[in-house]
N, C-alpha and C positions, 0 to 999 in steps of 0.2 A: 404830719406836718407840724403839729404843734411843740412836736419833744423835737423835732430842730430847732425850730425858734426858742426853747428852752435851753438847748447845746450853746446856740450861737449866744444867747444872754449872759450862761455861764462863760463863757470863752469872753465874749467881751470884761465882763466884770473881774476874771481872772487876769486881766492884762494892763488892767487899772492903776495908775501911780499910787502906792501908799503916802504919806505923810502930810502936809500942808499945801501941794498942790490940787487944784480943784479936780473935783471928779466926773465922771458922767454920770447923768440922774439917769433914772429907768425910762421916765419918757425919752429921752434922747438916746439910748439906748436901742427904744422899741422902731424910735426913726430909721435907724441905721440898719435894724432889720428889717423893714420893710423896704428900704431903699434898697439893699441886695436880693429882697424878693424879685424887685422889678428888674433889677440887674440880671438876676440867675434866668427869670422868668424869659428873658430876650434871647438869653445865652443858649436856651433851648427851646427856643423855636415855638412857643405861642405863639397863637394865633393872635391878630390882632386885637378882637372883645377883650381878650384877658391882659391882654395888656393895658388897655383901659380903665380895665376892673383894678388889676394892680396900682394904675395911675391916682386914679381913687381914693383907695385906703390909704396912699402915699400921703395925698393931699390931705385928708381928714387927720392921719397922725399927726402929719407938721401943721396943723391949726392949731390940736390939741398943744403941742410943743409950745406953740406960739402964747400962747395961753395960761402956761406955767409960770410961776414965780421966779422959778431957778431959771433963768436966760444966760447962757453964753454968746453974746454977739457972732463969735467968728463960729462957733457949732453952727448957730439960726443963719446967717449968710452964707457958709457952706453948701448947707442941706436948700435953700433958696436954689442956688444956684443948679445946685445938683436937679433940682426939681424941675425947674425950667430948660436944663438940660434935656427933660426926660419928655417935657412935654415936645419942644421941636421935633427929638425923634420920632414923637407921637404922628405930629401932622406930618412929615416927610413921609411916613412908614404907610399911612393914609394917601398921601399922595403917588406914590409910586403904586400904590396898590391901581389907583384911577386913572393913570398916567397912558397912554394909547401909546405915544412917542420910547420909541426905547433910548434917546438920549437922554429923556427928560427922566427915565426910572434910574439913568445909570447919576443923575443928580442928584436924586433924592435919595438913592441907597448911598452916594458920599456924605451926604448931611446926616444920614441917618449913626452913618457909623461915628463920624466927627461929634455928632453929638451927643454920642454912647463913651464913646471915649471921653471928654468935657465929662460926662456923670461921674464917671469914675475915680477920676483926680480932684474931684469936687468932697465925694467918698474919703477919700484919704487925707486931704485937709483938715475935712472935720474932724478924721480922728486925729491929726493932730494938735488941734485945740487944747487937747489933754495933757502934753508930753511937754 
């Protein structure tokens, strides 16, 4: 687990603008892989705990981020967004779990997806803050 998250750091810092445009720091970096943890983590079918657990760490890196000196407004509103993204699918993904009605699951799996998608283009925003 930990020599991907080392792959995906290299891979991102390998694809980084050289010259006088700004770059991405390691914390925001570390954001972006933990925000695809939660991503990939969905994409295969965790169970709902670990996706919480995922939701977590998410939240704790981007405080840390929040935190840092080096701020890029559109990275920090990206990842924002993307985060709150992540928590609706949270309670949707929760609710349909509790849901007795199956119109009411076939709601919360459209929210769920809708706001799995919204994470994603939120993802890619941020990266391009950069470019």
């Amino acid at each position: 687990m930990h020599s991907a998250v080392v792959i995906i750091l290299l891979i991102v810092f390998s694809f980084l603008p050289s010259g006088c445009s700004p770059r991405i720091t390691p914390e925001e970096a570390k954001v972006l892989v933990v925000l695809d943890e939660v991503q990939r983590g969905f994409e295969s079918n965790i169970d709902y705990g670990q996706f919480v657990q995922l939701l977590k760490t998410a939240k704790a890196e981007i405080e840390i981020l929040k935190q840092s000196s080096k701020k890029n407004p559109c990275f920090i509103n990206a990842v924002k967004k993307c985060f709150a993204s992540y928590e609706i699918a949270g309670k949707a993904w929760k609710r349909k779990m509790e849901a007795t009605d199956e119109k009411r699951k076939e709601d919360m799996e459209m929210t769920l997806a809708f706001s799995l998608s919204f994470s994603v283009l939120n993802i890619k925003k941020a990266n391009k803050c950069y470019k």
